[in-house]
ZABASE-983067 format. One record per atom (N, C-alpha, C): x, y, z. Coordinates in steps of 0.1 Angstrom, whole numbers, plus 5000, padded with zeros to 4 digits. Example, Ala and Ser with C-alpha at 12.3 -4.5 7.8 and 13.67 -1.06 7.14 Angstrom:
BEGIN
513249435078/512349555078/513249675078/512849785071/513749895071/512950005079/
This chain:
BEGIN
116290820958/116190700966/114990700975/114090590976/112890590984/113190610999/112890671002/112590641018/111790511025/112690401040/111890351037/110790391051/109990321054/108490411061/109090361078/108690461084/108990491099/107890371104/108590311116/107690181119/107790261134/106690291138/105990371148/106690331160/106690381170/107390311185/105990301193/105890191200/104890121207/104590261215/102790281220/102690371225/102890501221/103190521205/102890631195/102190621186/101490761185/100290781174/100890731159/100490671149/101290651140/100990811134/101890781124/101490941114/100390971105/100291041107/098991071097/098991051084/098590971075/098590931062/099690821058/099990721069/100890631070/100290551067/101090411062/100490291058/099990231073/100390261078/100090231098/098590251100/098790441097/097690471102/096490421094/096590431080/095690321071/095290171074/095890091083/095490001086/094290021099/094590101105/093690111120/092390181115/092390231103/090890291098/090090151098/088490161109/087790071100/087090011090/087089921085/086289911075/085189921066/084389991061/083190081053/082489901055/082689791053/081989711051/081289661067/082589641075/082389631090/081589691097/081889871093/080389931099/079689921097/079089911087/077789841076/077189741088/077889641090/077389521098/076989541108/077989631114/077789681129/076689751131/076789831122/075289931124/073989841123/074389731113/072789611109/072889561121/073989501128/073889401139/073189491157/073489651153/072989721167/070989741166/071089781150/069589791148/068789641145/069789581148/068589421146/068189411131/069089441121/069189421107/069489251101/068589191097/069489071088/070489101080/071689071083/072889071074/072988981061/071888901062/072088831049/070688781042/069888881044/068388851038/068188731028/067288691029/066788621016/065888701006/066188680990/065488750983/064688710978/063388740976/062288690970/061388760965/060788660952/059888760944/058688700940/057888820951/056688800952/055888870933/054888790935/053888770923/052388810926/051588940922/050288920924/049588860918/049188750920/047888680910/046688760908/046488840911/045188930909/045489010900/046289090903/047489200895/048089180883/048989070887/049889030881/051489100881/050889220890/052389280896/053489180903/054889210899/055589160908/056789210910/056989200924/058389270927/059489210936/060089270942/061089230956/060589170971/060889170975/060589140986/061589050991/062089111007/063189051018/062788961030/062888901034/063188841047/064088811053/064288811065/065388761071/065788611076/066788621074/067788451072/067188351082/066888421091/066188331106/067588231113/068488251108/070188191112/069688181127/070188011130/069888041148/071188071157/072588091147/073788091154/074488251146/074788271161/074988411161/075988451149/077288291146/078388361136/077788321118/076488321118/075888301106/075088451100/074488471112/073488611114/073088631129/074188741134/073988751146/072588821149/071888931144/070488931146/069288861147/069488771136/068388701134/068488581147/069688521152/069888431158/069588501175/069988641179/069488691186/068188721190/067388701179/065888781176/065688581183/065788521174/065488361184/065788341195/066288401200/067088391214/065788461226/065088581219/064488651225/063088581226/062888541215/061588461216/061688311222/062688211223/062988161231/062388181252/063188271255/062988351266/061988381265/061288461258/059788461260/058388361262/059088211254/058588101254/058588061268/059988051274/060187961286/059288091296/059188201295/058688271308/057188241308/056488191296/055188231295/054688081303/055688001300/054887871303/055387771313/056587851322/056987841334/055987801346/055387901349/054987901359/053487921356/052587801347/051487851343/049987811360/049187861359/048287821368/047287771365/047087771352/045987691344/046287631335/045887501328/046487451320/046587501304/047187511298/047187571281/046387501276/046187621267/044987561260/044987531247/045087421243/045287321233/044287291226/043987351212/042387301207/042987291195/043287191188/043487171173/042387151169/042887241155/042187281143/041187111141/040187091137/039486971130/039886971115/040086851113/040786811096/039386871089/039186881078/038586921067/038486801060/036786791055/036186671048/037186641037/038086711028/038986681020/039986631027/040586661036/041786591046/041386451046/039786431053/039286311058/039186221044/039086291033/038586191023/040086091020/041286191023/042386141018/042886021023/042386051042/042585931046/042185811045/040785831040/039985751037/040885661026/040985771017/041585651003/043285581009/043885661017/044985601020/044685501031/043585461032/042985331043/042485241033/042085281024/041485161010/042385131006/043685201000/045385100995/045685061006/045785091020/046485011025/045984841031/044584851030/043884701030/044184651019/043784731004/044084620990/045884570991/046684650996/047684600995/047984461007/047384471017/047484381023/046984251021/045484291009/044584171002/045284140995/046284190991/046784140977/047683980979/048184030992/048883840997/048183760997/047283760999/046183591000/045183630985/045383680976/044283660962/045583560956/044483550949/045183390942/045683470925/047283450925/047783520915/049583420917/050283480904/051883460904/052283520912/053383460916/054483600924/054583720915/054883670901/055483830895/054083910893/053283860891/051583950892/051083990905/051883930915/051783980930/052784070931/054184040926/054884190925/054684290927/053684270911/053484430900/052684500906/051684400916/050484460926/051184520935/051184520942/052284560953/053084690947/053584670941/054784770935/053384880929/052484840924/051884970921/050885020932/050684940943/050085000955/051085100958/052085030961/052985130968/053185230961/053185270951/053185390944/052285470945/050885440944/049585530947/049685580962/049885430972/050485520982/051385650990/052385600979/053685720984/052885860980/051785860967/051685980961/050186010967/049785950973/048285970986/049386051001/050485971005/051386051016/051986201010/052486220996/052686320990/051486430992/050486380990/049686480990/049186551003/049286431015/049186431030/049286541030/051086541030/052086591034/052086761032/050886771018/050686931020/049786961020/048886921033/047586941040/048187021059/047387081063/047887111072/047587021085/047886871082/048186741093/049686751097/049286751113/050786761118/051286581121/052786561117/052386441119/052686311104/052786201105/052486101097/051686031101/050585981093/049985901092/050685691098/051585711094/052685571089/053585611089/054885491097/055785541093/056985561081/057785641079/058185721064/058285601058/059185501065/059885371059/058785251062/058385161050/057585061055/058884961061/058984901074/060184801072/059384651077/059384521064/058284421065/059584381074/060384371079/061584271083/060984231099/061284111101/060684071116/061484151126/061084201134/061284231147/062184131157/063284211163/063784091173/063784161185/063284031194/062884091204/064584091217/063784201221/064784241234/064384281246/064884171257/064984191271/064184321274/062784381280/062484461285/062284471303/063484371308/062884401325/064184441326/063984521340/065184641345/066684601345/067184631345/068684571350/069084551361/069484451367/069784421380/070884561387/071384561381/072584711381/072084801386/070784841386/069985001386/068584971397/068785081404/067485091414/066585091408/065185011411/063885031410/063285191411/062085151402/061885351405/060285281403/059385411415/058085391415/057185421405/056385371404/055485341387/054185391390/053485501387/052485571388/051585611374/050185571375/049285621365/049485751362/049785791350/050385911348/049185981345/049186111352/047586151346/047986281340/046886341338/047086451323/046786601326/047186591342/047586771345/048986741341/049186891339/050586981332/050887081343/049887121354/050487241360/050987161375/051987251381/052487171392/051587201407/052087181418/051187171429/051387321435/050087391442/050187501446/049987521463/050587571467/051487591477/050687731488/050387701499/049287811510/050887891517/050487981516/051788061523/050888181537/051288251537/051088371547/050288461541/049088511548/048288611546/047488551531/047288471531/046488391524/046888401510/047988461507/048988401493/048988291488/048788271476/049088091471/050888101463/051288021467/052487991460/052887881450/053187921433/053387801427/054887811424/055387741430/057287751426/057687661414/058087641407/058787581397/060387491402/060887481387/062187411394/063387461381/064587431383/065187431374/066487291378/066387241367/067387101368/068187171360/069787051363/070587031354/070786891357/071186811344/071586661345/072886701334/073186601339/075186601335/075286421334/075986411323/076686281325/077886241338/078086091341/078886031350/079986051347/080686101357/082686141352/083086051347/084286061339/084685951335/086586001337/086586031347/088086071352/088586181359/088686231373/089186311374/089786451364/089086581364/089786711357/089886821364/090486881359/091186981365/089787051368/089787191378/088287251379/088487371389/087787441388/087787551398/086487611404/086087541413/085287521421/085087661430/084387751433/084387841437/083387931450/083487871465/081687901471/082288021479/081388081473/081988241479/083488321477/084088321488/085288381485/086288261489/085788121490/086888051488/086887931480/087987911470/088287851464/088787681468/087787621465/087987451466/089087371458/090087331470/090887251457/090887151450/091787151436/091587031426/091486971431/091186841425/091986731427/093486671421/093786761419/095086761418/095886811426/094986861439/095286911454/095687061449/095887111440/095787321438/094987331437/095187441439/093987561437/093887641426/093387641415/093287691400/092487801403/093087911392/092688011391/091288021382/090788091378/089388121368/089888071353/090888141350/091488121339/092488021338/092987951344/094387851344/093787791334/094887781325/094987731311/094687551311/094587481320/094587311323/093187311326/091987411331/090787371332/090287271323/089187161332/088587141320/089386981313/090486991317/091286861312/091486791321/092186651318/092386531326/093286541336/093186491350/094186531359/095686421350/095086291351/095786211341/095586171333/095686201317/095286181304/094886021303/095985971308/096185841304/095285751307/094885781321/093785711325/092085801326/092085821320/090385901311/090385811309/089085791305/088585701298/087685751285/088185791275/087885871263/086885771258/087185671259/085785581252/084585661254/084085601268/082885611274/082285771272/083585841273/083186011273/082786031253/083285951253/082785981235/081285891235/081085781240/080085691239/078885761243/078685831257/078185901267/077485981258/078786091249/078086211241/077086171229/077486011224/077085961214/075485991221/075685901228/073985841230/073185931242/073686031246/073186141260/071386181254/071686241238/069886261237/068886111243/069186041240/068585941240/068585901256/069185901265/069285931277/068485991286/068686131277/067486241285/065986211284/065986151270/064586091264/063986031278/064785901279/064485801290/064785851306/064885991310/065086021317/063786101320/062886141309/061686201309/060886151313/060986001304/060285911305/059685821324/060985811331/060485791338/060285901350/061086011347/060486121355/058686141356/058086111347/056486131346/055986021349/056485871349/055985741358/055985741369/057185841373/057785791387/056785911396/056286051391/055986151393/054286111396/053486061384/052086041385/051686171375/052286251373/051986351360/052386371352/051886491339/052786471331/053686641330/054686601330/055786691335/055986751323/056086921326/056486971316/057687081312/058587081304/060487131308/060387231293/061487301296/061787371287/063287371292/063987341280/065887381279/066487421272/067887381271/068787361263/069787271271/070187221259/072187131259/073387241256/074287231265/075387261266/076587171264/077887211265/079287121266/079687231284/079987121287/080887161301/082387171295/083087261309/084487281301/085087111303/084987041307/085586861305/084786841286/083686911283/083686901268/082586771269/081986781280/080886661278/079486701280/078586691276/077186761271/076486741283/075686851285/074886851299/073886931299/072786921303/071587011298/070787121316/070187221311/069687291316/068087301314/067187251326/066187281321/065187331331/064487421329/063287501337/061487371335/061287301346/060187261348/058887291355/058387301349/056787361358/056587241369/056287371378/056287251391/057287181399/057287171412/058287091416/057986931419/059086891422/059486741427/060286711438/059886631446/061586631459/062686591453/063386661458/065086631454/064886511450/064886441462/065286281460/064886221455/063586221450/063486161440/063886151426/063686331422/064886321408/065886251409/066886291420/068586161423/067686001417/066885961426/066685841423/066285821410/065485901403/065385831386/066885901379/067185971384/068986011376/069585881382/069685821390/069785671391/069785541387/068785531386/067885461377/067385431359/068185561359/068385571347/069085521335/069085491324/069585431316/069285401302/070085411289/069985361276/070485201269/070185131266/071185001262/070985031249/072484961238/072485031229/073184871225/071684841212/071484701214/072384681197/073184701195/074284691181/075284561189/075784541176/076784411175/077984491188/078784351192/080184421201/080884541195/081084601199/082284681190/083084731203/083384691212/084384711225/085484691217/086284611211/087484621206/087584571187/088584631182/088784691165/089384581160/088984511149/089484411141/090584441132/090284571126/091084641114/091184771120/092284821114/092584961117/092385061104/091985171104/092085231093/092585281083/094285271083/095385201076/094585051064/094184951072/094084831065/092684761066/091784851060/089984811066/089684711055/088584651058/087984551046/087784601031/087984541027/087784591008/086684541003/086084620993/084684590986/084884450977/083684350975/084684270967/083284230955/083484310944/081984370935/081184140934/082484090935/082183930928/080983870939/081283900952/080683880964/079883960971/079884080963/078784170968/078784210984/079984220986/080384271002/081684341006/081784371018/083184371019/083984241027/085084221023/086084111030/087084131029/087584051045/088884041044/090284061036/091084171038/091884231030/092784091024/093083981035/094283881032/093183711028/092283721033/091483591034/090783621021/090183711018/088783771009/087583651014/087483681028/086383641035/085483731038/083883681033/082983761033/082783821051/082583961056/082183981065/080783961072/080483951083/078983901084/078284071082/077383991077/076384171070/075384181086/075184341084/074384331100/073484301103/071884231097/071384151104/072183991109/072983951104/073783861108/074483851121/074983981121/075484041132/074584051145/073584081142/071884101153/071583971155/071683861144/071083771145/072183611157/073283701160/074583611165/074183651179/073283741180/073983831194/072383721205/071483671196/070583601204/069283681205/067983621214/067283691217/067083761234/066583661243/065983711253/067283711263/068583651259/069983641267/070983741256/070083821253/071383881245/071984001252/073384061256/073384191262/074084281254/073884391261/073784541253/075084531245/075384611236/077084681234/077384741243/076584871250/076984981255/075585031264/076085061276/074685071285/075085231289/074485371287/074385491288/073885491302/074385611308/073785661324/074085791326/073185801336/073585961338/074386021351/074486091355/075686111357/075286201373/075386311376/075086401390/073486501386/073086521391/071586621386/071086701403/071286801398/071086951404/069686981402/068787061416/067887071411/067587191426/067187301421/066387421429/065087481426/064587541435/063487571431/062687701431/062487751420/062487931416/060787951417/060688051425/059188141425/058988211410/057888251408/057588331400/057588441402/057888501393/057888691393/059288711398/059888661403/061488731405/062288711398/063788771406/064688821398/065288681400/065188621404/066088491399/065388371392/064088391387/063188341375/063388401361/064088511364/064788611352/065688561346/066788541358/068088521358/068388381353/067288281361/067688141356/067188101339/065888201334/065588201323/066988241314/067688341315/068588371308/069788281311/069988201316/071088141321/070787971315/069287981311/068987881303/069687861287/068687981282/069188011274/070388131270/071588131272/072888201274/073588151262/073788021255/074287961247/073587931233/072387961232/071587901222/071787951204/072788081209/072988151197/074488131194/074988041202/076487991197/076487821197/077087781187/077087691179/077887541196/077487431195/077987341206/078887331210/080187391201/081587361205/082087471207/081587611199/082087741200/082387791214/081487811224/081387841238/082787751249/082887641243/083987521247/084787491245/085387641231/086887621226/087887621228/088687501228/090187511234/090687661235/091287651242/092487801242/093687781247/093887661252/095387641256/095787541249/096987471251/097887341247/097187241250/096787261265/096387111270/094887081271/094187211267/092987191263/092587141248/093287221238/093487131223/093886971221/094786961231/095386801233/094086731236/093386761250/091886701249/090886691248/090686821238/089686841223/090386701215/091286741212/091986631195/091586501203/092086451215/091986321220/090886251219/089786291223/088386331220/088086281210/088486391198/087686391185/088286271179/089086211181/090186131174/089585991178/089285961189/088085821195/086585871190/086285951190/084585951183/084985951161/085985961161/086085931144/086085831143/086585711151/086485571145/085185481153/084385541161/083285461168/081985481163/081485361163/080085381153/079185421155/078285541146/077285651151/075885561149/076085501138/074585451134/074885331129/073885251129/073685101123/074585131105/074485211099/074485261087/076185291085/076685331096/078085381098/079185301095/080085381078/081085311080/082385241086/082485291098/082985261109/083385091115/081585031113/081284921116/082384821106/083084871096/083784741092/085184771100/085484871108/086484841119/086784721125/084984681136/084584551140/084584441132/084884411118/084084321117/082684311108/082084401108/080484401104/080584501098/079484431085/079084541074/078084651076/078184731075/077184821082/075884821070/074784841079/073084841074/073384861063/072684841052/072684881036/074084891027/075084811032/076684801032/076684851013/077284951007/077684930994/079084980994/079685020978/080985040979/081585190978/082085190984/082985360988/082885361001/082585281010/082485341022/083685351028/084685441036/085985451046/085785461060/086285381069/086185361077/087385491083/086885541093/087085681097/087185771092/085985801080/085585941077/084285941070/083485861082/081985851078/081586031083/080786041074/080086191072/078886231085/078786111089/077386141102/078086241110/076986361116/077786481121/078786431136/077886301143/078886291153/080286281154/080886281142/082486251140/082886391139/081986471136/082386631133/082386691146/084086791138/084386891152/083187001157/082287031152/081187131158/080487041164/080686931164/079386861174/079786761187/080586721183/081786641195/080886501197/080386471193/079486401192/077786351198/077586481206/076286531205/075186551192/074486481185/073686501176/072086571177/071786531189/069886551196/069886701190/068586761190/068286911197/068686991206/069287121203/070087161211/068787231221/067587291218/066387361227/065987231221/065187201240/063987101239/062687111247/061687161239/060287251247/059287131244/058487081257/057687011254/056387051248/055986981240/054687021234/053487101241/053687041255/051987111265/052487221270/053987241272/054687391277/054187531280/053687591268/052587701269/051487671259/051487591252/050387591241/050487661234/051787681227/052187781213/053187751213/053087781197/054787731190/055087891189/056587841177/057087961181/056588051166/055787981157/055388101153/054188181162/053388081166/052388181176/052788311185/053888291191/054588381196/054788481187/055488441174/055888571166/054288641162/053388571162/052088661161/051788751172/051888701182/051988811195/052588921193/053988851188/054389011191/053989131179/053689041168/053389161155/052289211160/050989151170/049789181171/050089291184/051089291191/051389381199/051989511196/052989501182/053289601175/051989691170/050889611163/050089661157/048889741163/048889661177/048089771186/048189881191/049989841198/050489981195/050590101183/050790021177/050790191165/049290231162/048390181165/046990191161/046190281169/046990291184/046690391197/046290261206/046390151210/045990051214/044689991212/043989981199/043389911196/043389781191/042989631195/043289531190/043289501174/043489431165/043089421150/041589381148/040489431143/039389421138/039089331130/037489351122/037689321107/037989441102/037589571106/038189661095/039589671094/040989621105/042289671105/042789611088/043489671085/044489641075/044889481076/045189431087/045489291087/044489221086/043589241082/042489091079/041989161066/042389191059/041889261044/041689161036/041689131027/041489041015/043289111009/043889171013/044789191008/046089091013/045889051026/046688931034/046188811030/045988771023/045188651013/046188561012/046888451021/047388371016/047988331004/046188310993/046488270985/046688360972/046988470973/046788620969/047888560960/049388600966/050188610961/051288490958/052688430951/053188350948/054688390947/055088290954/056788350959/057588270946/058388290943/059788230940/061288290948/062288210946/063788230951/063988350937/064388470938/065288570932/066888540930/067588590918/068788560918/069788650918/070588660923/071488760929/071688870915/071988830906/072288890893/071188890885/069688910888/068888970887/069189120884/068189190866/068389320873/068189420882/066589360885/066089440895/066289460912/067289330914/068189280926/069489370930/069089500942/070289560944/071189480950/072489520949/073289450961/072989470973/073789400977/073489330995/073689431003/074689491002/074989651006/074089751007/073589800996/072289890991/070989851000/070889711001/069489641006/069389661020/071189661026/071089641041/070889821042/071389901035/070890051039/069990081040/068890031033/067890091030/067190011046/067589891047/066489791057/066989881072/068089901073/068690001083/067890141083/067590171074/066990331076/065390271084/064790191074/063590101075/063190101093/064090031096/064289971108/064090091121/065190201121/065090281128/063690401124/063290421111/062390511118/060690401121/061090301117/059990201127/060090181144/061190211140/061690201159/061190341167/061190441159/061190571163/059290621164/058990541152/056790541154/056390491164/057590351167/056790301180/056890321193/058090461194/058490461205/057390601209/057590641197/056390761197/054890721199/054490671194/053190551201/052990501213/053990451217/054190411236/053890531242/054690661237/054790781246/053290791247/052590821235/050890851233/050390761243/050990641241/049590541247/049790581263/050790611270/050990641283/050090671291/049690801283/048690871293/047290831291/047190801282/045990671283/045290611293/046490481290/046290411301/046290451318/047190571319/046890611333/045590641337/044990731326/043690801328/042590681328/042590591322/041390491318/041590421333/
């Protein structure tokens, strides 16, 4: 008769060779990862096979995934995190302005434009020559085709940029109300001029001081929540008159559900990029320069998007309040304040009429320029008018530890995904996650969004299959809550490098190092004729490839790779040491 197995008593070793003890062994694959994820290993490389055109050799070759979220590839997403932080430190607190020199097009670039300037007048000559409509058509229709394949070829020149935009749209323009809203403070209007760096500051013993800033802008409450407030060692009470702990499971939620106002908190998230946009915008009117930020977007624990950003240079308080004031989006779509149909009983396609209608009438719905065209022109008002909300703003020196600190505190989230950091963990936090996600499923993300036949209105380019509450735009999705923008947002004049420039830095810094600190020459190895761009020719590899080890095999080998690279260079630093002391 079997025996059956001893189930351990809490606070005892299990037995040795037990099904117990077999469970608490780790996993051969887990360490694997662990060890890739301590040495900065890609866990999930991409494979590629390179081709010598000279040669004609070809073999393997890896790169890493470049994943910017940590639960995809936490190295690689780390390794962006790093160069991030290196971005915002370099261009923080600059004292001279960056230096911006783009490349000049090349006489073949210029010729292209040239010819994409000759179709675009013949197409426009083609309306007034004297011809048929259907021979004016065919004209047309084959301009546009030389065109798209004159932008094809643009497109793989190294112009940053379009020419035109992607979509021609001939449809008239309707115009909309551009003066302020009576609702919102005036904000002061200044010739913006074209420094980037901020104002520098006479201190003691004839020091110059240039301080920086770091904002945060948050959207406008939209109901009392629970919170735990904390200045020093004492704890501010709710408003719910307690005093919550760090962890109390109600953080973050409605003091009264009922009365939130979940619309606007979902509307808010909808349109907040677009907010900040116009928040830039008049920050640099209102300022007389042109301002330059480096951030990120976050979710607060209430679950509503709020951003963090490091500015070169400061501004007085009060004046940021007053353009976070002043501030605003109008969100110029048909009404959709209240639902015609529920998603139970939405309009039906109707192929005879070419629309959707009415489930019981089989009345055509108004299609959405129709919709645009009801709402009027210079008396027409918004759906939905966006604002912002409280904005925080201090001001960090350079070289310290709290220029460190606020850098990292910038970026603290950029390697976890927008909702990850903000995930429920209680009852009553799930309740107002679901509450949430359950009002941004049925409210309309884009002109395009099936949604709009909730209201009434066929949405832009209306055809058939569309369901109204389970349009695919990511704002209806639980990883986004309805935040869509950029989650890092670095202005162009920032430091005067992107982020591959950076990653050249640093290889060019590796390479000096290992060389004894010599810069790259023309004799170094990196400017050879062997780094030839055009040298070599990639394709995608397939996993069941013969010459393709497994994933396993590849991460060992890149792990061994890794550490005794780490081990040259550390041995190289040691060399360079005395060097530089002595020089």
């Amino acid at each position: 008769m079997t025996q059956p197995a001893l189930i351990p008593i809490a606070g005892e070793e299990p037995r040795p060779g037990s099904r117990a003890a077999r469970m608490r062994q780790p996993l051969a694959k887990e360490a694997l990862r662990q060890l890739a994820e301590n040495n900065g290993v890609c866990v999930r490389p991409v494979v590629l096979r390179r081709t010598d055109t000279f040669t004609g050799v070809t073999e393997i070759v890896e790169v890493p995934c470049g994943a910017t979220l940590a639960t995809k590839c936490k190295p690689c997403a780390e390794r962006g995190r790093r160069l991030r932080i290196q971005q915002i430190r370099e261009g923080w607190h600059l004292a001279d302005e960056p230096a911006i020199d783009p490349d000049p097009p090349t006489a073949a670039v210029l010729d292209l434009v040239a010819h994409r300037a000759h179709l675009e007048f013949d197409r426009e000559a083609a309306n007034y020559e004297p011809m048929t409509p259907d021979e004016r058509v065919a004209q047309v229709a084959g301009l546009d085709e030389a065109i798209e394949q004159v932008d094809d070829l643009l497109a793989e020149t190294n112009l940053r940029g379009h020419l035109t935009p992607r979509d021609r749209d001939e449809r008239p323009r309707r115009k909309r109300s551009t003066k302020r809203r009576q609702d919102s403070p005036d904000l002061p209007r200044l010739p913006v001029d074209g420094r980037t760096v901020g104002r520098a500051y006479a201190g003691r013993e004839g020091k110059t001081y240039r301080p920086s800033m770091l904002v945060t802008l948050t959207l406008d409450s939209h109901g009392p929540v629970h919170s735990h407030i904390r200045r020093g060692s004492y704890v501010a009470p709710c408003e719910c008159g307690t005093r919550h702990g760090q962890y109390d499971p109600k953080l973050g939620t409605p003091v009264n559900p009922d009365a939130y106002d979940y619309r606007r908190a979902a509307l808010d998230a909808i349109h907040f990029a677009r907010v900040m946009d116009r928040w830039w915008q008049n920050l640099r009117r209102a300022a007389g320069w042109n301002v330059q930020y480096a951030g990120a977007v976050e979710l607060q624990r209430r679950l509503a998007p709020h951003s963090h950003f490091a500015i070169r240079g400061t501004l007085p308080r009060r004046l940021l309040k007053q353009i976070a004031a002043a501030t605003y989006h109008q969100v110029w779509w048909p009404p959709f304040d209240r639902a015609t149909y529920s998603v139970d009983k939405p309009p039906v396609w109707d192929a005879d009429q070419g629309g959707y209608v009415d489930p019981k009438s089989r009345t055509l719905l108004p299609t959405w320029a129709e919709a645009l065209d009801a709402l009027g022109e210079t008396d027409a008002e918004p759906a939905y008018v966006a604002r912002l909300g409280r904005i925080d703003a201090r001001g960090i020196d350079s070289g310290t530890k709290d220029a460190e600190r606020a850098i990292h505190y910038v970026t603290k989230y950029v390697t976890k995904d927008l909702t990850e950091h903000a995930a429920p963990k209680t009852d009553p936090q799930r309740a107002h996650f679901d509450r949430l996600h359950a009002e941004l499923s049925t409210l309309p993300c884009s002109p395009s969004c099936a949604n709009w036949l909730l209201y009434n209105v066929q949405p832009d380019g209306a055809k058939a299959g569309l369901t109204p509450g389970r349009c695919t735009g990511k704002v209806h999705q639980r990883t986004t809550l309805g935040f869509t923008g950029r989650r890092v947002l670095v202005s162009r004049q920032w430091s005067g490098k992107t982020l591959a420039d950076h990653r050249a830095d640093d290889r060019s810094w590796v390479r000096a190092v290992l060389a004894g600190g010599l810069a790259d020459t023309e004799e170094s190895p990196s400017a050879t004729e062997f780094d030839s761009p055009k040298r070599f020719r990639f394709e995608m590899a397939r996993p069941d490839d013969p010459d393709v080890l497994p994933l396993e095999h590849r991460v060992l080998r890149a792990v061994s790779a890794r550490i005794r690279w780490r081990q040259q260079l550390a041995t190289a630093q040691a060399n360079l040491a005395p060097q530089q002391v002595a020089a």
